[in-house]
Every structure is written in C-alpha cells, then in structure tokens.
N, C-alpha and C positions, 0 to 999 in steps of 0.2 A: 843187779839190774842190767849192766852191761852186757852180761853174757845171755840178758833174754833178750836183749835188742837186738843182740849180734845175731841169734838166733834165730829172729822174726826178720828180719833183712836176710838171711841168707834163705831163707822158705818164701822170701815174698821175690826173691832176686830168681828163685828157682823158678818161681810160679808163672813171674812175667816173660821168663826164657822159655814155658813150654807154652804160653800162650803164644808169642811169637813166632815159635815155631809151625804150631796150629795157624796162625792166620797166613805164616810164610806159604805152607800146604795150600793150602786154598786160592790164596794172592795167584800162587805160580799152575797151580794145576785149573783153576775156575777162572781167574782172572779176574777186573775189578767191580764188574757188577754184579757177580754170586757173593764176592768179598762182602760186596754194600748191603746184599737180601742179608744174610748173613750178621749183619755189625745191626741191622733195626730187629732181627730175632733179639739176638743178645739184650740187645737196649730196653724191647717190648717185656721180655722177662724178669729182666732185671725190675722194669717200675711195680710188679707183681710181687717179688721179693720185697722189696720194702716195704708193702703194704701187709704182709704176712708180719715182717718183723714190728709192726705195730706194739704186738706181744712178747717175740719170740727172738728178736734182735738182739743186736750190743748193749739195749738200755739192762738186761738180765745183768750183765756185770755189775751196774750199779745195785740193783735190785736182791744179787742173792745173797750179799751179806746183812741184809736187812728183812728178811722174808724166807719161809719153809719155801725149799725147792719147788717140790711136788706143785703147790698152789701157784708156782708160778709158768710149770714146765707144760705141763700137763692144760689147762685154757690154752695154752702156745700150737699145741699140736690142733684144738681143732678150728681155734683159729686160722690157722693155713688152709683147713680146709674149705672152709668157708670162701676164705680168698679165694680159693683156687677154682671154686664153684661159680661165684662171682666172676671173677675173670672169663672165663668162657663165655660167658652169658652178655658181657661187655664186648668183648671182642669180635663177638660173631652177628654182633648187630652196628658195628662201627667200621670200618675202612680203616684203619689203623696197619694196621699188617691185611696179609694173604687170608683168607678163610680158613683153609688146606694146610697152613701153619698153625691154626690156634690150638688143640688139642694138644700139640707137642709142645707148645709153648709152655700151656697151662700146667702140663706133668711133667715137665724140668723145672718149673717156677715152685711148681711143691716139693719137689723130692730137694732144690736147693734151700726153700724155706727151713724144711726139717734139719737136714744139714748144720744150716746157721743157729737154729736154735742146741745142735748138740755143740758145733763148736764155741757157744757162746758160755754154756755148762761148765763148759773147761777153764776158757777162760776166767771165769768167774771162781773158778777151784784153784786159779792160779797155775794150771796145768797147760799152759803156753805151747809147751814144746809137743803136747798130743791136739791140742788145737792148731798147730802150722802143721803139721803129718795131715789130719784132715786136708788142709786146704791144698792137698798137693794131690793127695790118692786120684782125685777125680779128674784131674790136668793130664795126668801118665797115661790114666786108660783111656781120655779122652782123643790124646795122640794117638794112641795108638789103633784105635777105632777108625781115628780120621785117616790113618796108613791104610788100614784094610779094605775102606769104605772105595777109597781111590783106584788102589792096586789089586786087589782081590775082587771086589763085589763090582768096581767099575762103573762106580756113581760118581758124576763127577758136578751134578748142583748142589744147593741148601743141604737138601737131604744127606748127605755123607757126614754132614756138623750136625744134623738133626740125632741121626741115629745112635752113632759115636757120645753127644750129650748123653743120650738119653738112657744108654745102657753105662757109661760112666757113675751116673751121676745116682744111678739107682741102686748102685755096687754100694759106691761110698756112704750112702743113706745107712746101711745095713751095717757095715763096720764102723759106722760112726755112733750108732747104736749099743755096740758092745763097747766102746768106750768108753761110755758115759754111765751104762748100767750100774754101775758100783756105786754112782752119786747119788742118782736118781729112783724112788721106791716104783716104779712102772705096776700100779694095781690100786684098783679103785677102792676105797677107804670111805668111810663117815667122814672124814672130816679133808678129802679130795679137794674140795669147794670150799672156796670163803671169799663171801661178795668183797670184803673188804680190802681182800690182797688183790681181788682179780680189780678193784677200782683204782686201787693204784699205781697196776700195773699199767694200765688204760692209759689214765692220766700222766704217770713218766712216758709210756711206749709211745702214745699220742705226740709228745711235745719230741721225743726223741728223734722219732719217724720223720717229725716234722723239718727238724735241724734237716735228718738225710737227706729228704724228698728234693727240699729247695738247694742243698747240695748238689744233689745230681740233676736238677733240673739245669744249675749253674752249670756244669757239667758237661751234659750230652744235649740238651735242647735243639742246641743247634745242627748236631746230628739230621734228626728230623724236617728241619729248614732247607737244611743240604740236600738231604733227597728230595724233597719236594719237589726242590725250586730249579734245580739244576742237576739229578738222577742220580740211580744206585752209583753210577761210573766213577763218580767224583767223591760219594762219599766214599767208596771202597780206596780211593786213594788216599783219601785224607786222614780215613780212620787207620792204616797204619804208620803214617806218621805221628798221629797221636798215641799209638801205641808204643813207637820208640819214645816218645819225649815223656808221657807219664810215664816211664818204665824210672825215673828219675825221682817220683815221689815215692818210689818204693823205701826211702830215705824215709821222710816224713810219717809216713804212714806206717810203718814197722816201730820206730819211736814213740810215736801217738799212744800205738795199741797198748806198749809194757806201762807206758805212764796212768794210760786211761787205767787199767788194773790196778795201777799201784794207788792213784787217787781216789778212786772206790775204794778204797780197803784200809785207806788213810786218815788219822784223825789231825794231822798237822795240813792245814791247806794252807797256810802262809810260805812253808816249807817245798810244799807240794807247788806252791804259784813262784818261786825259782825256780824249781828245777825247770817247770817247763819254758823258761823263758832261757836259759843257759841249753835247754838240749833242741831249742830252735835258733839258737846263735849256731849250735852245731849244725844240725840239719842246713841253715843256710851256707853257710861256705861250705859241706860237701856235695849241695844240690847246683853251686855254683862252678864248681869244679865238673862235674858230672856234664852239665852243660854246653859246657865248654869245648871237651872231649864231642859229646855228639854234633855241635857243629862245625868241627875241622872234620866229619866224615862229608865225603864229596858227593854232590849228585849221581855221579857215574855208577856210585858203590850200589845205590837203589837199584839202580833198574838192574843191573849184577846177580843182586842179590833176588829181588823179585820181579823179574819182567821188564821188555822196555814199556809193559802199561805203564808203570809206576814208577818211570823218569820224572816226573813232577812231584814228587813227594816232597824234598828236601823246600824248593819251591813255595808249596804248598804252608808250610807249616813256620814259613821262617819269620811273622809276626808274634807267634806262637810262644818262644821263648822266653822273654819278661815276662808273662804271665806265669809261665809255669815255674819260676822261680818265687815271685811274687805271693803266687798261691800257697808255696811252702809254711805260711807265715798261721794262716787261718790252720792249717791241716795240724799243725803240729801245736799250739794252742788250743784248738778245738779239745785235746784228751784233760785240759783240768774243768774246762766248763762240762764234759760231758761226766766226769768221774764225781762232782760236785752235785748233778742234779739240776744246775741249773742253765738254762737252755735260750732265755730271753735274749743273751747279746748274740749266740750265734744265729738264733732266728730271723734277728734285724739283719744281722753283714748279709745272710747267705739272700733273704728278701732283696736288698737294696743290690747283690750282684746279677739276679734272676731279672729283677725288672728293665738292669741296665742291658742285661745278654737280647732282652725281646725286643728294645729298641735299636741296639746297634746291629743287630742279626737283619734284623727288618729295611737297612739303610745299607747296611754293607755287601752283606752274601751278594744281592743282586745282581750288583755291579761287580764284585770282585771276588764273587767265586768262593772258592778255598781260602785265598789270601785273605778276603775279606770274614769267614768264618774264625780264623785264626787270630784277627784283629780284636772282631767280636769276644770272641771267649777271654783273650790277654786283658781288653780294657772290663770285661764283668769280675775277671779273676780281681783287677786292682782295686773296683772299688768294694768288693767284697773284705778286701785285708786292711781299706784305709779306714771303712765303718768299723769292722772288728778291731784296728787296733788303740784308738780313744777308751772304746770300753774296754778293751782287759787294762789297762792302764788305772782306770777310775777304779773298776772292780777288786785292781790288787793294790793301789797306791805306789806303783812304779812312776816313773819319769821317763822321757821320750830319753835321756840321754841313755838310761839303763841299755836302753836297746845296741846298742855301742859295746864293740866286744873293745875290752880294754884289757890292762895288765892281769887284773885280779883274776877276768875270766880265764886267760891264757894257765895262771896257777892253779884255780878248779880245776881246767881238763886234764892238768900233768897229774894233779891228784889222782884224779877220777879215773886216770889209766894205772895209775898204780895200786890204787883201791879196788881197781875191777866193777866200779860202781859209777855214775852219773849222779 
C-alpha cells in the first residue's frame, strides 16, 4: 500500500507542478483578469463534471467489485452525454459564464467526463499506477499547447487555455481508451442493459455525487462571490494562492485514493476504520509541516515569481491556512465512508460546511476582500471537520483521545516503513 501512495503523491505532486506552471503562464503572460476568466472556466466545467460522474465517477470503484462492468461503464458514457447536452442548453440561457465560452466548456466537460470514467475503470481493477499516467497525459500537452498558444499562434486571452484544453484533453480521451479496452467488452450485447444495475448505479452515483457536489460547493463557492462582488482581478489573485496552498492536500488526497480502493475491495471494515485513522494522523503532521515551509516563502517571492500584479497573494491567503490544515481531517477520512457505501455522515459535515461558507461569504468578502474570502472558506472548512468528526467516531466506536498520535502510533509507522505497508 505504501508504494501506491507513494505513487499517487508523486503523480498528483507532478500534476499540481504542471498545473502551476499553466496558471504561472497565463498569471505572467495575461495577467490577473484573463487568470480570473480562466479560474470560473475551470470551475463552470468542473460543476459539469460531477454531474456526468453521477454514473461514471469514483462511486465505480465501489461499484465494480460488486456488479458486470459493462452494465456499469457503458449507461456511464451516455450519461455524459446527456450531461453535456443539458449543459449547453443551461448555460446559454443563464449569465453564468460568457456565451462564446459555453461550447468549449461543454466539449472539455465531456471529453473530461469520459476520461474519469476510464480512469475510474482502473482504479477499480486496482490499476493505480495507469490511472495516475492518465491524470498526467493531459497536463503535459495541456502545457505545452498553453507554450505555443502564447509564443507561436500569439494569443494571449481565455482562448490560449481554451484551445490548449481542448486538444489536450481529446488526446488523452483516446489513449485513455486503449487502456481500459482489455477490461471493458466495448459492444452492444443482449444483455448490455439491466434496469437493476443501472438503479443502483443511480442511487450510489446520486448519493456519491452528492458527498462531491457539496464538497466543491465547500470548495470554490466562494470563487464565484469573489468575482461578482469585487472582479475577475482579485479572484485571479487569490485563485493562485489557493493553488499553492491546496498543492498541500496533495498529501490527503493521494492517501484517500489507495485507501478508498483498498476499502472497496475489503471485507475487514473494522480493520480498514484504523487504518484510515492512523494514515490521517499521518497526513496531519506532513500537511503541517508542508505548511509551514510555504509560509516562511516571503511576499516579494510572488510577485518574482508572477508579476508585481500578484504582490498580494501571500496577503491574500494568510486566513487561509488553519483551514487547509483542518480540512485534511474530512479529506482523508472521507476514503472509508466512501469505500463503505455509506455516504449520510459525509453528506451532513460537507451540508453544515456549504451553509456555513454562504453565510460567512455573504458577511465577509464584502468588506474584506480576498482576506475575507479566505476567512470564509478556513471557518466552513472547520465546521465541516467538527460535524464530521463526532460521526466517524460513533460510526467506528473510537474515542476523541484515539485521535492522539501516541507511542503505539510512533511503533505502527516504524513498522509500516519496514513493511513497506500502512
């Protein structure tokens, strides 16, 4: 297990280094308001995506050891498109985004649907290390698009991230395709169809979706607020300090992924509700460490690095840190509730953080901006982790002291490096 963690941390480590770079590109060559059009593309796609993976998402992990592929893959694909029909149709009668963007939106939003549903395949075949390759293919040509878009073709708005996505992202679609083919019977059959898997599907992907949705509403909401209320300028700065500081739950999340696997695929859940309580003892002291490191980098370094737009960055973001330590808590927990099937306690935490994010958003941004944005998210992040952690607690029969990294734990990990295992 460690060496698929190690694995998934050094592909998601990779991942947020080429996205950094992409946004550095743009920050220095566009500056912070192309950055902002840019960061609510992203966002507006992204909400598209989760509603494809209704079907065609992470809940398939749980799902393929318990159900014929096919009956699950296959509704998945035209599910998307559905989505993706739908979205158009929403978006060009809404003010949401640009008009002029929704087209591109809608065919990066399918061609990444499909994607996640091939890497979710793998996942689910326990095939980790060809499911992080996926997650990288489309970041490389996506750089390197955004190069030529700048320097070559000599576009220097949206469009240079539009295009760049969009021929990236349709590459990867296609070899993401031949990697999965070996699992996957791709050809219509008699028995293609069955109400019963496709009802279950529904019903996990629904409740799944649902965890995501109020996840990322927890999330990026505030995004949206930000631009509203005080323009692309601001969020384009804010959104890459949030980019270095989630670069941090790449910990968390690389963790989550091998455990959420191993928990689907597990019949010891007693078993399975340590580990994940000993490899978020971990996750926390090297997300606090991590931390720590980025805020002895100095304001001067930002604007160095991207612009003197983006002297306020460090500024911007420095309410920001307790939460995104905080939130480590939920993220890495969240892989035995979702490996489990069961989805009620994270729906309450991620609920009671979204309702907290709408009223602090709505009291703070106004008046403070970015700072206040960053307050916003830290105080929804915390009560997202103090809801959540009563219930894993009741749900697994742990004790608040468990949570206390003590001797014993210190002896698990010297194991667990010599085991090569967690």
């Amino acid at each position: 297990m460690q060496k698929l963690i190690l694995n998934t941390v050094i592909a998601r480590a990779l991942s947020t280094a080429l996205n950094f770079l992409i946004a550095l590109l743009i920050a220095r060559h566009s500056g912070p308001a192309v950055k902002g059009e840019v960061t609510l593309i992203i966002t507006t796609t992204w909400f598209l995506i989760f509603l494809s993976n209704i079907l065609g998402g992470q809940v398939l992990v749980y799902l393929i050891p318990r159900n014929k592929l096919e009956l699950l893959v296959l509704p998945a694909y035209f599910w998307s498109v559905l989505i993706a029909v739908a979205g158009f149709v929403f978006l060009k009668l809404t003010n949401i985004i640009h008009a002029y963007h929704v087209p591109s939106i809608v065919l990066l939003s399918f061609f990444s649907a499909v994607i996640s549903i091939h890497q979710t395949v793998l996942l689910g075949r326990k095939q980790i290390s060809h499911s992080n390759i996926i997650q990288l293919i489309p970041l490389l040509l996506q750089l390197a698009g955004v190069l030529f878009c700048f320097y070559f073709m000599h576009i220097s708005d949206a469009y240079a991230y539009i295009y760049a996505s969009l021929v990236a992202y349709a590459i990867t679609m296609v070899i993401s395709f031949f990697l999965v083919k070996k699992h996957v019977r791709f050809r219509v059959s008699e028995d293609f169809f069955s109400a019963k898997e496709l009802k279950s599907s529904f019903r996990f992907g629904l409740l799944f979706q649902l965890v995501e949705i109020l996840q990322l509403l927890n999330l990026r909401y505030y995004f949206y607020q930000l631009s509203l209320q005080q323009g692309s300028k601001y969020l384009g700065i804010f959104s890459i300090g949030i980019s270095i500081l989630e670069s941090v739950w790449i910990i968390p999340r690389s963790i989550a992924t091998v455990h959420y696997v191993n928990t689907a695929n597990s019949a010891d859940l007693k078993r399975e509700a340590e580990r994940a309580l000993r490899l978020f003892k971990i996750s926390f002291a090297l997300c606090t460490a991590a931390l720590f490191v980025i805020w002895l980098v100095p304001s001067q370094a930002y604007a160095f690095i991207f612009g003197p737009g983006f002297s306020d960055v460090k500024h911007s973001i420095r309410f920001l840190f307790p939460g995104i330590l905080v939130y480590s808590f939920p993220l890495v927990i969240s892989s035995f509730y979702l490996g489990t099937g069961k989805y009620k306690s994270l729906i309450i935490s991620n609920l009671a953080g979204f309702s907290s994010l709408l009223i602090f958003s709505w009291l703070l941004i106004p008046r403070y901006v970015m700072s206040g944005a960053g307050l916003a998210a830290t105080l929804s992040f915390t009560v997202s982790a103090i809801v959540l952690l009563p219930l894993f607690l009741k749900d697994t029969g742990f004790r608040y002291a468990d949570l206390l990294i003590n001797q014993n734990d210190w002896q698990l990990f010297k194991q667990a490096l010599k085991r090569q295992s967690f």
